[in-house]
N, CA, C and O of each residue as an XYZ file, in Angstrom:
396
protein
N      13.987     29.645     -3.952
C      13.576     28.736     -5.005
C      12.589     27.724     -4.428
O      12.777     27.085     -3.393
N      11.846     27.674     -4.974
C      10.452     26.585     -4.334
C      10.673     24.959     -5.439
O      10.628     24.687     -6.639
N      10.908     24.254     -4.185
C      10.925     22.823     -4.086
C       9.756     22.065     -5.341
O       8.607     22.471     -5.509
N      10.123     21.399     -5.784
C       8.682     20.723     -6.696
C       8.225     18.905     -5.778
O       8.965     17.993     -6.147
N       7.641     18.694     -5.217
C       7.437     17.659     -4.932
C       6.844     16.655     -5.881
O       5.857     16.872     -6.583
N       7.942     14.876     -5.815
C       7.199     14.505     -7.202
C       6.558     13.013     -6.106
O       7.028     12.247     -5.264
N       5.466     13.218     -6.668
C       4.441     11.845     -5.814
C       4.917     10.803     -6.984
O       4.884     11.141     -8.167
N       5.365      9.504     -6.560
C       5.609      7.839     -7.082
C       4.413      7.583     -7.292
O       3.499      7.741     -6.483
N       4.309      7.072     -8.648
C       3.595      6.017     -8.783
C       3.445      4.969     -8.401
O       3.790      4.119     -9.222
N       2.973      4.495     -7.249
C       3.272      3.295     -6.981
C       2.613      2.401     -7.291
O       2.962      1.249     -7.030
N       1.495      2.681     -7.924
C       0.314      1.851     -9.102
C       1.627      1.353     -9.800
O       2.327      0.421     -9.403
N       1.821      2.056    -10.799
C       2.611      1.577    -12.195
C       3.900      0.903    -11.846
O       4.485      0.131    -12.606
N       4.363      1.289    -10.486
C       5.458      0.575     -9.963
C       5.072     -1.125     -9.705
O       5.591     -2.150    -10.146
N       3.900     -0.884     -8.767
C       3.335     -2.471     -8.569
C       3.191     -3.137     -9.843
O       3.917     -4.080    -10.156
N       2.268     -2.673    -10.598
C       1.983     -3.277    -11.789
C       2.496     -3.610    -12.719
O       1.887     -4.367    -13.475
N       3.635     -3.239    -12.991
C       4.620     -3.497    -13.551
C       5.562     -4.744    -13.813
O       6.270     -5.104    -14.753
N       5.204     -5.313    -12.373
C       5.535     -6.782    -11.920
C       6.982     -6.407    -11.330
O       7.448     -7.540    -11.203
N       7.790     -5.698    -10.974
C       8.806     -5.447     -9.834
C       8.653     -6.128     -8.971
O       9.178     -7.236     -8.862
N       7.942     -5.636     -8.219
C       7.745     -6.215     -7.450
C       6.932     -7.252     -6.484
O       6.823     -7.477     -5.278
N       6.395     -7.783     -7.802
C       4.986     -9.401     -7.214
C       5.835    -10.341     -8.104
O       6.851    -10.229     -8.790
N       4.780    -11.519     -7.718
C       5.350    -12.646     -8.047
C       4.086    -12.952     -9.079
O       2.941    -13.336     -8.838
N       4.736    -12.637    -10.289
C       3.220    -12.760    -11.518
C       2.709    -13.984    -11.565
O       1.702    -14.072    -12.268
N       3.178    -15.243    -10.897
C       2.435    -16.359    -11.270
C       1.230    -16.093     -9.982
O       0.143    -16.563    -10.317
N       1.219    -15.531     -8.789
C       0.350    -15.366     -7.894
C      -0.470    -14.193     -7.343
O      -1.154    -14.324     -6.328
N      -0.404    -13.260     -7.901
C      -1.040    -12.126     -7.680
C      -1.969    -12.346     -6.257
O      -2.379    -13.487     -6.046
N      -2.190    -11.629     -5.611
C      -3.612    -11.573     -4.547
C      -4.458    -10.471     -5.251
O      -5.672    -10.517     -5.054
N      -3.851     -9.261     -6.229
C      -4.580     -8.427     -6.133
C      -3.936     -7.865     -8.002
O      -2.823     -7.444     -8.319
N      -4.982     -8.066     -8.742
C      -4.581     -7.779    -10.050
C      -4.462     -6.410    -10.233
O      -4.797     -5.621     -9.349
N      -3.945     -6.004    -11.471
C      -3.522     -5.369    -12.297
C      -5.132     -4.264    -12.319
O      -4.958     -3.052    -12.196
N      -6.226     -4.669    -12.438
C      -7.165     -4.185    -13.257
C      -7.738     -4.027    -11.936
O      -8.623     -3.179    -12.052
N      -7.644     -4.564    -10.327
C      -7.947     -4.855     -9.318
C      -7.743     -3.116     -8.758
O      -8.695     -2.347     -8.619
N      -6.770     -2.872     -8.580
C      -5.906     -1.844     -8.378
C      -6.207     -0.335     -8.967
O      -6.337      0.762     -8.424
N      -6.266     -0.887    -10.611
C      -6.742      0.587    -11.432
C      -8.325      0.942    -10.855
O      -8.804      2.076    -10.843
N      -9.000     -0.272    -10.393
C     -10.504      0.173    -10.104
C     -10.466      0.937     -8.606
O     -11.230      1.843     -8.274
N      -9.380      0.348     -7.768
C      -9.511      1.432     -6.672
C      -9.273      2.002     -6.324
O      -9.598      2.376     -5.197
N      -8.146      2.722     -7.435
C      -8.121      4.203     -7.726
C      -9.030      5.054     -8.139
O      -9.424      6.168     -7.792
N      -9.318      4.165     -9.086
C     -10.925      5.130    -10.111
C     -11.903      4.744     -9.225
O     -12.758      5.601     -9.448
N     -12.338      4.051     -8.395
C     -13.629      4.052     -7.709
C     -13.369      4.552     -6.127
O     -14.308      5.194     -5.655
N     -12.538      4.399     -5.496
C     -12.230      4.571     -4.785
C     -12.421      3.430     -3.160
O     -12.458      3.644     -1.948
N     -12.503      2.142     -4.114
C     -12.890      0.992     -3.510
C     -11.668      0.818     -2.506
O     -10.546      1.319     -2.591
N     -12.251     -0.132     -1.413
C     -11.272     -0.558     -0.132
C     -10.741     -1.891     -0.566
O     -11.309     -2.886     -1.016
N      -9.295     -1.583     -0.261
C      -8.884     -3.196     -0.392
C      -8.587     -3.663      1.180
O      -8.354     -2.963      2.165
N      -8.701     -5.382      1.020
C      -8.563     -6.112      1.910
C      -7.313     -5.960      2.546
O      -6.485     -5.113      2.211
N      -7.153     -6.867      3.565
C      -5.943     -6.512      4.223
C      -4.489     -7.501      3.350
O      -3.312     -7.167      3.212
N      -5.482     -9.241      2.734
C      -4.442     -9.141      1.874
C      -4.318     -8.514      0.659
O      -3.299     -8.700     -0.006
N      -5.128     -7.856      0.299
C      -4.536     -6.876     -1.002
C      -3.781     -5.946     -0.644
O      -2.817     -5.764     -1.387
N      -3.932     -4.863      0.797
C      -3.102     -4.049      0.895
C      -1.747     -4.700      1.094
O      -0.728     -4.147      0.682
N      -1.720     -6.030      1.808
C      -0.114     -6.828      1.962
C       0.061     -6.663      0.714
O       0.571     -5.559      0.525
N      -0.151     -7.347     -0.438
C       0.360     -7.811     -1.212
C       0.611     -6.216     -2.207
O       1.574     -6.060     -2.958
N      -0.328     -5.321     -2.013
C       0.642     -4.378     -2.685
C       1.549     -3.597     -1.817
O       1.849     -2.540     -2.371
N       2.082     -3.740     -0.674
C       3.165     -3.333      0.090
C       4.190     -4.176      0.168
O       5.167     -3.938      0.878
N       4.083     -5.111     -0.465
C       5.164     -6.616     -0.878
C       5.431     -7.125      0.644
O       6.595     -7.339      0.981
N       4.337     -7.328      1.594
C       4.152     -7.854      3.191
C       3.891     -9.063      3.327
O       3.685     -9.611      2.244
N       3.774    -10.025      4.613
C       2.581    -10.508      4.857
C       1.482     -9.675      5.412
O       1.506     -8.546      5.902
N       0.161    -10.823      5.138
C      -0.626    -10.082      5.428
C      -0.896     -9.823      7.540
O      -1.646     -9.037      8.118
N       0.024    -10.801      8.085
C       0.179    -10.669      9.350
C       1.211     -9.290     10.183
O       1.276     -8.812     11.316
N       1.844     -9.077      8.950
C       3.063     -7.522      9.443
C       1.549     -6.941     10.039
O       1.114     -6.940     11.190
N       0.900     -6.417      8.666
C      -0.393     -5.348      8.834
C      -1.007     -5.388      9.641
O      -1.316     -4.351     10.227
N      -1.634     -7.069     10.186
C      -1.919     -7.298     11.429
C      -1.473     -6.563     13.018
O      -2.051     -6.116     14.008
N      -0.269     -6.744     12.592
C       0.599     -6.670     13.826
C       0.615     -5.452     13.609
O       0.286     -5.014     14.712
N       0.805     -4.373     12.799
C       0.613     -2.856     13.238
C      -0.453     -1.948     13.341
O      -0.544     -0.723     13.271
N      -1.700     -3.422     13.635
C      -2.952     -2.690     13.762
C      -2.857     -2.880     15.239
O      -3.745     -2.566     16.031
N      -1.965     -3.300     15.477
C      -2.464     -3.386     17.632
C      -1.371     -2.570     17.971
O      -1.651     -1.580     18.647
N       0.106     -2.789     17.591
C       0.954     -2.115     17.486
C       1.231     -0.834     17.630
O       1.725     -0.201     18.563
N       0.692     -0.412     16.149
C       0.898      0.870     15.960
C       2.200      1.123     14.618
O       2.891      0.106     14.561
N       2.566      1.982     13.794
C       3.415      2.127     12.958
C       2.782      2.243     11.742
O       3.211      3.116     10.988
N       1.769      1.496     11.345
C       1.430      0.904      9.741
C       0.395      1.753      9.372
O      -0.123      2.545     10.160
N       0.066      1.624      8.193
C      -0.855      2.488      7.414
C      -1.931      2.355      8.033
O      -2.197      1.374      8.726
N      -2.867      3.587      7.804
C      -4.289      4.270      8.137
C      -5.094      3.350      7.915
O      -4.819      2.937      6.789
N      -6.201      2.598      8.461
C      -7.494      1.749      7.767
C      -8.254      2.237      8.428
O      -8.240      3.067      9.338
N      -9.235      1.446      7.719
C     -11.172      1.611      8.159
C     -11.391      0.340      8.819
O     -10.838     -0.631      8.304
N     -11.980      0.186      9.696
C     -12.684     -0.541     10.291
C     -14.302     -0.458      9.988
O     -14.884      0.608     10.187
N     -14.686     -1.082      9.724
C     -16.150     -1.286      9.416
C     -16.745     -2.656     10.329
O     -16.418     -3.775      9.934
N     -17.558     -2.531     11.461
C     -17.771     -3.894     11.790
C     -16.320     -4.473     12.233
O     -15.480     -3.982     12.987
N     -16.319     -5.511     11.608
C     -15.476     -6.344     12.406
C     -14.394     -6.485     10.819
O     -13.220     -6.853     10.794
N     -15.098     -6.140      9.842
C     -13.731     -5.604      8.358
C     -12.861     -4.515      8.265
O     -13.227     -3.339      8.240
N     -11.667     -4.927      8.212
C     -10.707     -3.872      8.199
C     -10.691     -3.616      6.621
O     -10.749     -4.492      5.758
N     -10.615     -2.461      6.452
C     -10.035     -2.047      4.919
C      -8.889     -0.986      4.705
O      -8.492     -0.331      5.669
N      -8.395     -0.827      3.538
C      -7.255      0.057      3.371
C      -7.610      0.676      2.393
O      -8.317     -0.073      1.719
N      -7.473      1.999      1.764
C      -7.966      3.237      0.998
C      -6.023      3.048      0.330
O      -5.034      2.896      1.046
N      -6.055      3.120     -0.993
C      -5.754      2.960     -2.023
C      -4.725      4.201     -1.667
O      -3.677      3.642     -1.343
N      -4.593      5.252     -1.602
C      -4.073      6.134     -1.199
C      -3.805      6.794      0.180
O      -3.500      7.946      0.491
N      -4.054      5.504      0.999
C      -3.238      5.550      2.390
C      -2.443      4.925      2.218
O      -1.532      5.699      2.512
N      -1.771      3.654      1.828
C      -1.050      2.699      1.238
C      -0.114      3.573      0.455
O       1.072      3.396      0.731
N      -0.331      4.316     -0.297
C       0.832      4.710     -0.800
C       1.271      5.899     -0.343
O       2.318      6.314     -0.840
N       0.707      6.590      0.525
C       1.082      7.919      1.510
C       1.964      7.414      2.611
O       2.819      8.073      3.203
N       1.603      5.983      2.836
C       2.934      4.972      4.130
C       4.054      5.048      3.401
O       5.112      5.569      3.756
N       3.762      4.401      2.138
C       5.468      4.395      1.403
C       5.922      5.790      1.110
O       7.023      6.175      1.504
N       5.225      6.451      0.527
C       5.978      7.853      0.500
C       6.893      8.318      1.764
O       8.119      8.368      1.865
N       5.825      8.652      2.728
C       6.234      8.939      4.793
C       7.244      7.858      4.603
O       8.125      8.688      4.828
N       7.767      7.011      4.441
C       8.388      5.869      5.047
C       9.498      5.916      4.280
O      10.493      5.416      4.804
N       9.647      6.430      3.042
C      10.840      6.662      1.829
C      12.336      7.003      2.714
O      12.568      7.976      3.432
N      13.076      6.042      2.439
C      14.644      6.830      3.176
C      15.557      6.781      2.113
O      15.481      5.847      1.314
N      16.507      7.753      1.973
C      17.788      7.731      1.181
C      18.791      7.311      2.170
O      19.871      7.688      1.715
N      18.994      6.652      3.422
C      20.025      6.091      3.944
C      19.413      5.268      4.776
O      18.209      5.162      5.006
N      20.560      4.531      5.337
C      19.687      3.908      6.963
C      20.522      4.969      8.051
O      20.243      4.658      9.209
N      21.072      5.645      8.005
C      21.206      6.888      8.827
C      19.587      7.877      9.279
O      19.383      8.497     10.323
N      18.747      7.733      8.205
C      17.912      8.195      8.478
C      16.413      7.595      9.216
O      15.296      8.105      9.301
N      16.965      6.291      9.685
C      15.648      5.584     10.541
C      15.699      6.104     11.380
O      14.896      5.891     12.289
């Protein structure tokens, strides 16, 4: 029997307001849908803020090691819209037996 794999939304999850704090957004609603559809880079605090981080964790697993895929451009880091949510997928546990 072949497995169906189901990919999260994690757009509609963020956006939803679950998990932000709606009086402060870093990174809107309409912010988000465009860099999906365009395929625009977000900053490092937009990628925090849609991984519900600071923006210093991200920091720290750019020297580190552990954290999602970016671009470096120059001396700008960016994050691709769908590396961000390929970390949370990879990173998904049904126990803490499984860290």
């Amino acid at each position: 029997m072949k497995s169906t794999q189901h990919k999260i939304d994690l757009l509609a999850i963020y956006t939803s307001g679950v998990f932000q704090d709606d009086a402060d957004p870093s990174i809107s609603r309409a912010a988000l849908e465009d860099a999906r559809r365009t395929g625009r880079l977000l900053s490092t605090a937009e990628a925090a803020t849609f991984l519900c981080l600071r923006p210093c964790t991200l920091e720290k697993w750019r020297t580190t090691g552990g954290g999602p895929t970016y671009v470096q451009l120059g001396g700008a880091v960016r994050y691709r819209l769908t590396a961000l949510e390929d970390f949370v997928t990879v990173n998904a546990k049904s126990s803490t037996a499984e860290a």
